[in-house]
C-alpha positions as a printed NumPy array, in Angstrom:
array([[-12.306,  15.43 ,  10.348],
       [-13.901,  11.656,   9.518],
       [-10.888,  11.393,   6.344],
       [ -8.187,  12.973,   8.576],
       [ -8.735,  10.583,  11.4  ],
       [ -8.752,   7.837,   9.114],
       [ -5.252,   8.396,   7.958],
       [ -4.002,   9.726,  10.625],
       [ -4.759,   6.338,  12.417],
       [ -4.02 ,   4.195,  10.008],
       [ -0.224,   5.625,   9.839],
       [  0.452,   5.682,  13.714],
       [  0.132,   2.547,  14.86 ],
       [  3.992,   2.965,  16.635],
       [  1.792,   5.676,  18.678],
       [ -1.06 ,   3.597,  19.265],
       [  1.533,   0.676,  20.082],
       [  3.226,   2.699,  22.536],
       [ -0.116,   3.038,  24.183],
       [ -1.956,   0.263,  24.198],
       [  0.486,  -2.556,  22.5  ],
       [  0.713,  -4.175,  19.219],
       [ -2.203,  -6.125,  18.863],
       [ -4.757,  -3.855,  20.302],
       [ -3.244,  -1.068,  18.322],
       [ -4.073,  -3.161,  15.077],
       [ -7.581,  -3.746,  16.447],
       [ -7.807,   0.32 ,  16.935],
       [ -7.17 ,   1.063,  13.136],
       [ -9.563,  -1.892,  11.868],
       [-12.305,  -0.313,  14.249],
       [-11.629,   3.173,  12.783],
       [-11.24 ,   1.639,   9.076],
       [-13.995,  -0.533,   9.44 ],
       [-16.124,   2.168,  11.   ],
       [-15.218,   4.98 ,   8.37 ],
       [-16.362,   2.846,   5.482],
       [-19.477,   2.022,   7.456],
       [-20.264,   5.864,   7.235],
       [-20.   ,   6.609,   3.511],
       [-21.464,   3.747,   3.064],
       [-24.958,   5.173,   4.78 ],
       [-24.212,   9.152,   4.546],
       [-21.504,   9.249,   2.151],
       [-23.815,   9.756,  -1.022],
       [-22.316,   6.193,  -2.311],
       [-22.682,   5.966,  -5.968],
       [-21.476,   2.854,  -7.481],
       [-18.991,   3.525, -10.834],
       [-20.135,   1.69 , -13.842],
       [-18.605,  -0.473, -16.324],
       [-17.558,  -2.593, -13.05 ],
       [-19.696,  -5.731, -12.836],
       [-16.804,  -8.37 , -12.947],
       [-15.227,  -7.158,  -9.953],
       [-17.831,  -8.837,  -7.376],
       [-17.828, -12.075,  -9.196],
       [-13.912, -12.114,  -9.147],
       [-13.994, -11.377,  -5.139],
       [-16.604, -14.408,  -4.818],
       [-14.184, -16.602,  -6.746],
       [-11.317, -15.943,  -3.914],
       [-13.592, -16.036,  -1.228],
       [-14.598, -19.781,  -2.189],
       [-11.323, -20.834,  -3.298],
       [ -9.491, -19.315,  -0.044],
       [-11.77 , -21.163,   2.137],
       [-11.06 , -24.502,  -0.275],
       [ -7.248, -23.458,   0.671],
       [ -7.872, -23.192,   4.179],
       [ -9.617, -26.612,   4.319],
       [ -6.422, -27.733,   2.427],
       [ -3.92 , -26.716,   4.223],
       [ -5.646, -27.996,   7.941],
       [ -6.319, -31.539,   5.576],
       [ -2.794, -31.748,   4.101],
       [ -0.455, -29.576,   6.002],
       [ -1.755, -30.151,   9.515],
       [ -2.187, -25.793,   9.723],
       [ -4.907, -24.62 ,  11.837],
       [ -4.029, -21.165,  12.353],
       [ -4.799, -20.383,   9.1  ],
       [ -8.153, -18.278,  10.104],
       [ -6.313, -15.294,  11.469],
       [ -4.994, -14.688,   7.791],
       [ -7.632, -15.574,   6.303],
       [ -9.714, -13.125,   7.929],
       [ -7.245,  -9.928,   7.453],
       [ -7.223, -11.247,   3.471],
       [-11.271, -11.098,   3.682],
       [-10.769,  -7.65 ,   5.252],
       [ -8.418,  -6.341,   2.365],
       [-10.424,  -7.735,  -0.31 ],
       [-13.811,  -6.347,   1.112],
       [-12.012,  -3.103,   1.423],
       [-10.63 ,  -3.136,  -2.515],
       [-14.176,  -4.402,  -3.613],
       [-15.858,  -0.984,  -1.798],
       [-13.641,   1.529,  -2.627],
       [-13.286,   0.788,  -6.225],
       [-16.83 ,  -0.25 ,  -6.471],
       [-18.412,   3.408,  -5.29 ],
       [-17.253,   6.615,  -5.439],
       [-18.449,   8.76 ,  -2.87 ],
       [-19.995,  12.36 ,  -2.993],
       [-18.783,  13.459,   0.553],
       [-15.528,  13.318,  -0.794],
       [-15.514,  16.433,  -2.652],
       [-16.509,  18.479,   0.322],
       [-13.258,  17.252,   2.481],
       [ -9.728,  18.765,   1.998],
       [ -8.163,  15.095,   1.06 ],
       [ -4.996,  17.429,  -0.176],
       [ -3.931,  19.258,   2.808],
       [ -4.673,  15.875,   4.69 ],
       [ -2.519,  13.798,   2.948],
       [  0.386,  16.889,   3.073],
       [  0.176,  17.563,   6.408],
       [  0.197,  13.605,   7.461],
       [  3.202,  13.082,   4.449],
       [  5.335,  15.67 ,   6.099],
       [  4.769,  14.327,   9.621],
       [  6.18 ,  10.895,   8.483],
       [  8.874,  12.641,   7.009],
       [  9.497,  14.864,   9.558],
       [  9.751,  12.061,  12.674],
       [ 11.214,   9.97 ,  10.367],
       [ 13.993,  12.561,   9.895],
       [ 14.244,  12.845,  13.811],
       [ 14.978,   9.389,  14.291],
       [ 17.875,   9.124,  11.883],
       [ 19.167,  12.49 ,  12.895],
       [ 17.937,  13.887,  15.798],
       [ 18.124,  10.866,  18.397],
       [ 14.426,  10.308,  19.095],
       [ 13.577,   7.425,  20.52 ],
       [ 10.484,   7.273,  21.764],
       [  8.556,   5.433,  19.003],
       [  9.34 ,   1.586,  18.389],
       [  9.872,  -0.235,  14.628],
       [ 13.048,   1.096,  13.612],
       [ 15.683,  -1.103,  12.778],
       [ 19.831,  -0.229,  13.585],
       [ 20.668,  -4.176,  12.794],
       [ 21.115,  -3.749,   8.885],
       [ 23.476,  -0.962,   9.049],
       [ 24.967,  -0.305,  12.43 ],
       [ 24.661,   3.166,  13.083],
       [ 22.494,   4.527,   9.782],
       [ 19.151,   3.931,  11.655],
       [ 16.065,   2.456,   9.374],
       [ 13.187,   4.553,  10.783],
       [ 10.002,   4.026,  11.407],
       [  8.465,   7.184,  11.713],
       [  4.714,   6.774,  13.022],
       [  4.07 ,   3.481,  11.517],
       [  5.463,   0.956,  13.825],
       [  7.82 ,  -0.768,  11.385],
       [ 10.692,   0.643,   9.313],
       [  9.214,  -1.651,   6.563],
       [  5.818,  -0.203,   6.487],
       [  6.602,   3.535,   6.443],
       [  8.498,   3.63 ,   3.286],
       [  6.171,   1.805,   1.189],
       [  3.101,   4.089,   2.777],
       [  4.955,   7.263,   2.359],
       [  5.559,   6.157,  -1.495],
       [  2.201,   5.577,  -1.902],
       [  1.329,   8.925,  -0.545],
       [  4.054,  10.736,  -3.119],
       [  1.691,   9.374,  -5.799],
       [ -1.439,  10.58 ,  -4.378],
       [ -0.046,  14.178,  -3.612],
       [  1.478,  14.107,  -7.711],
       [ -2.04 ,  13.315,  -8.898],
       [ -3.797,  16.373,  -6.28 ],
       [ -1.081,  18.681,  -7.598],
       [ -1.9  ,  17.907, -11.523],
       [ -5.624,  17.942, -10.154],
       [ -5.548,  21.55 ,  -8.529],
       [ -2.389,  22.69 , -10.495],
       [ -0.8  ,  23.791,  -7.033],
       [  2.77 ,  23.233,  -7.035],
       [  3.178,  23.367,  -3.54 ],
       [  1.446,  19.334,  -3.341],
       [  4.367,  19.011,  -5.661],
       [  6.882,  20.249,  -3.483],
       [  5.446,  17.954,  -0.653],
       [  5.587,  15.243,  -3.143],
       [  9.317,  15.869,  -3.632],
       [ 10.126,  15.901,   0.31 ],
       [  8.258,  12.693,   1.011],
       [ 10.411,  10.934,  -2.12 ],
       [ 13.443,  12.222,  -0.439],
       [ 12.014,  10.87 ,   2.548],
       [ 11.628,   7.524,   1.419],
       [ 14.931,   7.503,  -0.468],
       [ 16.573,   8.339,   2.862],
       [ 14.73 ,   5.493,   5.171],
       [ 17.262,   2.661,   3.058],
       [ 14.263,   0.931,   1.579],
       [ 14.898,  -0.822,  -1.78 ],
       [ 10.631,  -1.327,  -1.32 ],
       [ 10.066,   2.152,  -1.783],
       [ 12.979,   2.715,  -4.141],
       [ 10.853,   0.248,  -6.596],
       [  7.726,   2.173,  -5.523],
       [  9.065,   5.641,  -6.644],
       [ 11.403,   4.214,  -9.767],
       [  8.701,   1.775, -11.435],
       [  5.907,   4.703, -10.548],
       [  7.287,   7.893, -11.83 ],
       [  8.748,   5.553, -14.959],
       [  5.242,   4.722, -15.836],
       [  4.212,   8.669, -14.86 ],
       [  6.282,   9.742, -17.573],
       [  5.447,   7.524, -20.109],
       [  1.548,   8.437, -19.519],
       [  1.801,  12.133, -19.854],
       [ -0.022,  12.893, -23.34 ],
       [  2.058,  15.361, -24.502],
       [  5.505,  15.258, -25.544],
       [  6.426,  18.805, -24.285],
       [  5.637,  17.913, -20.841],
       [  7.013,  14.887, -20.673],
       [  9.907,  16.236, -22.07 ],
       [  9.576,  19.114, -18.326],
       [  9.195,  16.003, -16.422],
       [ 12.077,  13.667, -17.765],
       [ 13.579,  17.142, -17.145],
       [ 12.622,  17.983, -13.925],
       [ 12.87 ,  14.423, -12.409],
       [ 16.914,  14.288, -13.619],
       [ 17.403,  17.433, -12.2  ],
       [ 16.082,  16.383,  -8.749],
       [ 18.134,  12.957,  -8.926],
       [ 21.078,  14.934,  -9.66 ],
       [ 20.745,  17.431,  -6.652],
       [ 19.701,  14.637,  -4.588],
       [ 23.161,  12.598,  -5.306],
       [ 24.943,  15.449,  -4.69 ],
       [ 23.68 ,  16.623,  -1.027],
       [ 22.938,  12.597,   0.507],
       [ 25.908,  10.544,   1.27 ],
       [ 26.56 ,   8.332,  -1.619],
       [ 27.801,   5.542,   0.175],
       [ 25.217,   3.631,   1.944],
       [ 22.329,   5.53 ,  -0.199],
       [ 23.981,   4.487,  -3.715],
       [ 24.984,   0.67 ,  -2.532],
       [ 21.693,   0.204,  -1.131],
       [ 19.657,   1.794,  -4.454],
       [ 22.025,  -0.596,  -6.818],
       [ 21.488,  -3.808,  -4.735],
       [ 18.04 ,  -3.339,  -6.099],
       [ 19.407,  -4.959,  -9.191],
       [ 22.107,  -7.129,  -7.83 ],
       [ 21.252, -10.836,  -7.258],
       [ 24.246, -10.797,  -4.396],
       [ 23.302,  -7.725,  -2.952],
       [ 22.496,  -7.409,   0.839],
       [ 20.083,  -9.909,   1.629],
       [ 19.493, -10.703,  -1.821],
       [ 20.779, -13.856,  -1.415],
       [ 18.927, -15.388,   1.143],
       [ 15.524, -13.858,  -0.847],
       [ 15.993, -15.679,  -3.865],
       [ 16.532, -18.692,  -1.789],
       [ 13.424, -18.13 ,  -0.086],
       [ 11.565, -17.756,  -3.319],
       [ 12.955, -20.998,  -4.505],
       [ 11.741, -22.147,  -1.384],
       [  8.253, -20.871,  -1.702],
       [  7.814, -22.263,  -4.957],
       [  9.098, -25.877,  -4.409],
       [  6.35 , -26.047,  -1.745],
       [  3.672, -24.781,  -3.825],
       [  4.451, -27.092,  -6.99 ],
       [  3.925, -30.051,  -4.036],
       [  0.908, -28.491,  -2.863],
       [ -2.676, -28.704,  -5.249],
       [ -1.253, -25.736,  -7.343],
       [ -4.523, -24.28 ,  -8.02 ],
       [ -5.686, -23.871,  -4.552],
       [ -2.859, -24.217,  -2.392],
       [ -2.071, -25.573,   1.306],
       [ -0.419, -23.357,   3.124],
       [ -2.754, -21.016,   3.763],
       [ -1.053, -18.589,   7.037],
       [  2.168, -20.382,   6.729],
       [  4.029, -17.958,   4.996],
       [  2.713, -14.844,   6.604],
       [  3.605, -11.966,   9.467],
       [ -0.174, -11.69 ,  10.432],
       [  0.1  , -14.807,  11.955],
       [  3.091, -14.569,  14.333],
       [  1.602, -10.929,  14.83 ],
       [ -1.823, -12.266,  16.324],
       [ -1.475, -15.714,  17.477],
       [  2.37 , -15.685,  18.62 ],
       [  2.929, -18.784,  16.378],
       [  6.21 , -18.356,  14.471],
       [  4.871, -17.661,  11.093],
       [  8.045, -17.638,   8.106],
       [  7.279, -14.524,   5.434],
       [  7.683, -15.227,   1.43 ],
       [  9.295, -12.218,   0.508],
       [  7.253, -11.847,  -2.329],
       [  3.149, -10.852,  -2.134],
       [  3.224, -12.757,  -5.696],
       [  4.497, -15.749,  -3.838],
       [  2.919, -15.609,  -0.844],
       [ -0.645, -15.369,  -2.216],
       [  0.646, -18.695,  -4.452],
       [  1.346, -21.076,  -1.964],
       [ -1.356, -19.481,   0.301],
       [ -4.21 , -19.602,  -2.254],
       [ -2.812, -21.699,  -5.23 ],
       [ -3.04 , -20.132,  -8.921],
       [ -7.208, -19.322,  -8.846],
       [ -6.379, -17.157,  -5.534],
       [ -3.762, -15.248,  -6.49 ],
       [ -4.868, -14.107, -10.207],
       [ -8.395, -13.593,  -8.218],
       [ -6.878, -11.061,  -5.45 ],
       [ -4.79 ,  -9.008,  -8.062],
       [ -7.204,  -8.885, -10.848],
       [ -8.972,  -6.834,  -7.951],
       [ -5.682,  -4.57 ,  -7.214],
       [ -6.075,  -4.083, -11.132],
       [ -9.834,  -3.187, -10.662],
       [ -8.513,  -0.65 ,  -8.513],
       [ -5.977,   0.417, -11.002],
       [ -8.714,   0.493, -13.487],
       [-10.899,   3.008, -11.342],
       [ -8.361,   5.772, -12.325],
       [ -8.576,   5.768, -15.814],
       [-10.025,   9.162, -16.069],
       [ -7.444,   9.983, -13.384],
       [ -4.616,  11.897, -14.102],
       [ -1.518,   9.526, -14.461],
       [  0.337,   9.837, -11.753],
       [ -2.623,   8.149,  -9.491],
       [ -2.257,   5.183, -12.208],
       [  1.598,   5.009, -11.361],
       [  1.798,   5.284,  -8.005],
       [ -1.119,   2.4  ,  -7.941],
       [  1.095,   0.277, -11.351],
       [  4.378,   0.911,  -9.1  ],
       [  2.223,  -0.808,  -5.468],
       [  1.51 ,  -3.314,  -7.618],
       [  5.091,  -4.161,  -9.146],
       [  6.939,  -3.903,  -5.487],
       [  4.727,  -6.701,  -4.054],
       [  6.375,  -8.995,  -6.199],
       [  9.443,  -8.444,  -3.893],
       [  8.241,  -7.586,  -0.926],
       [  4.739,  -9.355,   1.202],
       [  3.041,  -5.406,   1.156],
       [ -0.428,  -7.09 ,   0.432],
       [ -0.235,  -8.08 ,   3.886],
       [  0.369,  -4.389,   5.164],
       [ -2.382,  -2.668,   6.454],
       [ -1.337,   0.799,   6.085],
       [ -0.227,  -0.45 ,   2.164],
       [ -3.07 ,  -2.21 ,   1.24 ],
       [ -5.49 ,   0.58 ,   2.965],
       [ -4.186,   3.243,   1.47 ],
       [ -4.113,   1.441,  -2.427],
       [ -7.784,   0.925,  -1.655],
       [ -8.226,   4.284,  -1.391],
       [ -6.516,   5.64 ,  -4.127],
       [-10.306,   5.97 ,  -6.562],
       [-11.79 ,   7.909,  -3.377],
       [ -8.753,  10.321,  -3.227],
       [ -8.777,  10.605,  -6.666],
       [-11.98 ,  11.474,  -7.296],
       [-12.638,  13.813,  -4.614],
       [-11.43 ,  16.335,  -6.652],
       [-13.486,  15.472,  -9.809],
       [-16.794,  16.884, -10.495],
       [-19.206,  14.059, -11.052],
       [-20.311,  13.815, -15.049],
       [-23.656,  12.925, -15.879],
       [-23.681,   8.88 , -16.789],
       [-20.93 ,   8.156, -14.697],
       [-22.714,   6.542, -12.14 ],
       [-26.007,   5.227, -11.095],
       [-28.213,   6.131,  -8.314],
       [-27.484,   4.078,  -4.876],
       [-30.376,   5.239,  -2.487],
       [-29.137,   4.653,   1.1  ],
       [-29.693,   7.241,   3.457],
       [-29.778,  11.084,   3.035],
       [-25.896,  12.542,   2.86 ],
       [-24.281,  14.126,   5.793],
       [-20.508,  15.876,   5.735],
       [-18.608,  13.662,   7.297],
       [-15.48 ,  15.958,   6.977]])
């Protein structure tokens, strides 16, 4: 029940919105986050994963040299709203430090499959009612980009975020189905893709494409990668054939199109981005919550946004900070390795999209990519010398 709630929260906030407004609805899935983690952390049966000493030094290193960047950018730039991001980047990196730290023995009593197919199909599913069926009731989705093709949002709050959590989820559901050798997570897997193909999202386009690229290429075996170059075409091809081609195909090639829709104006706010930062101390930064949603989203100053997590964690944090904060998205990548490899795509293809997009400043993103060596291992026995003892407190099921 503890896992399902977790998700389940951190996917609705356009419910929770609808409720109690934006920023309390944020507060609401910290608490729950925050609170979650809290419990495997004292009844959980935490074990912490070896061969994984670097990863606290790196997250001290960012720490310091964030807070050098904050002091910075109120110094040089005049900014002090900076602490509002600077927090929520604390919170992310604290959450990728845990999670790929200890793996958690509670895990493999809770039903993290069904959960995550049952919660995928929902998106899907009001997602599908938005574009199709005329409901309304749920805020974030977006008719400005193409008239009367709605962008949903489906329970997220933003037609932004639910793509790029619903590609994350295809991933996880892939790696359960290879896990359990069900084909019905499979299945799921496939309507969620569709699902994400069919929100307009060139995010979660990248997501799927760069993912199920690398998937391929680490299957071990030639015969079944053979089934899934296979399999894969096959689905593209019925895919083309029942969606309408025209806004689906034009939006899926302006992925590579440098004058595509709103390509244009992102390149020139990458150019942007990066003539500030070479004025700026490169390796530290000064513009630490300039270039950020969290800040117009909590403090009602008008923040800009980078288009680019690469870029934005640049002129935020300067050189040091960002190869500090995704060295630890590659710790988390590096906590699958014994994984099968579609939990190592789906976490390579997170990874590649935030060069285009600001995801590492998207909580149900950056949440669930954290979470991806739990998931992963809840359905792996534990082997004897893969962890060492972490005495706490006596388990409980938190399921």
């Amino acid at each position: 029940m503890g896992f399902f709630l977790l998700l389940a929260v951190l996917l609705s906030r356009g419910v929770l919105e609808n409720a109690v407004g934006k920023n309390a609805a944020y507060a609401v899935q910290l608490g729950v986050i925050v609170a979650f983690t809290f419990l495997l952390l004292v009844a959980g049966g935490p074990r912490p994963r070896t061969g994984r000493t670097w990863i606290l030094p790196v997250a001290y290193v960012f720490v310091l040299v964030a807070l050098i960047s904050a002091w910075a950018s109120l110094s040089i730039q005049g900014i002090d709203y900076f602490w509002q991001y600077l927090l929520v980047t604390f919170f992310y990196v604290a959450t990728l430090v845990v999670y790929s730290l200890i793996d958690f023995d509670v895990m493999r009593r809770i039903a993290v499959g069904p959960v995550l197919a049952l919660l995928g199909l929902a998106l899907v599913g009001v997602a599908f009612a938005q574009q199709y069926g005329g409901f309304t009731s749920l805020p974030g989705g977006d008719l400005g980009t193409f008239g009367s093709l709605l962008r949903p949002a489906s329970l997220t709050g933003s037609f932004l975020h639910y793509p790029i959590a619903a590609s994350l989820i295809v991933f996880l559901l892939l790696g359960i189905g290879e896990q359990r050798r069900k084909r019905i997570y499979w299945l799921v897997a496939a309507i969620v893709a569709l699902g994400v193909v069919t929100s307009l999202s060139r995010s979660g386009m990248v997501i799927l494409l760069v993912g199920l690229f690398c998937g391929v290429a680490l299957i071990p075996t030639l015969s079944r990668r053979f089934r899934a170059v296979c399999a894969l075409f096959l689905g593209g091809s019925v895919l083309l054939f029942f969606l309408p081609a025209g806004p689906l195909l034009d939006r899926f090639t302006s992925i590579f199109d440098a004058g595509g829709s709103g390509n244009t104006i992102r390149i020139e706010v990458w150019t942007s981005v990066i003539d500030l930062w070479a004025a700026s101390p490169i390796l530290v930064g000064s513009h630490t919550g300039q270039f950020t949603n969290v800040t117009s989203n909590t403090s009602g100053f008008g923040g800009q946004v980078a288009e680019s997590g690469v870029l934005q964690m640049l002129v935020s944090f300067g050189v040091i900070g960002l190869v500090a904060y995704y060295a630890l998205m590659v710790g988390t990548l590096s906590a699958l390795r014994r994984q099968p490899p579609w939990f190592i795509a789906g976490a390579i293809g997170g990874i590649a999209q935030s060069a285009v997009y600001q995801s590492i400043e998207v909580l149900p993103f950056m949440v669930l990519f954290a979470l991806f060596p739990m998931i992963a291992s809840a359905n792996t026995p534990v082997t004897p010398g893969s962890h060492r003892s972490l005495k706490i407190h006596p388990r409980k099921n938190l399921g």
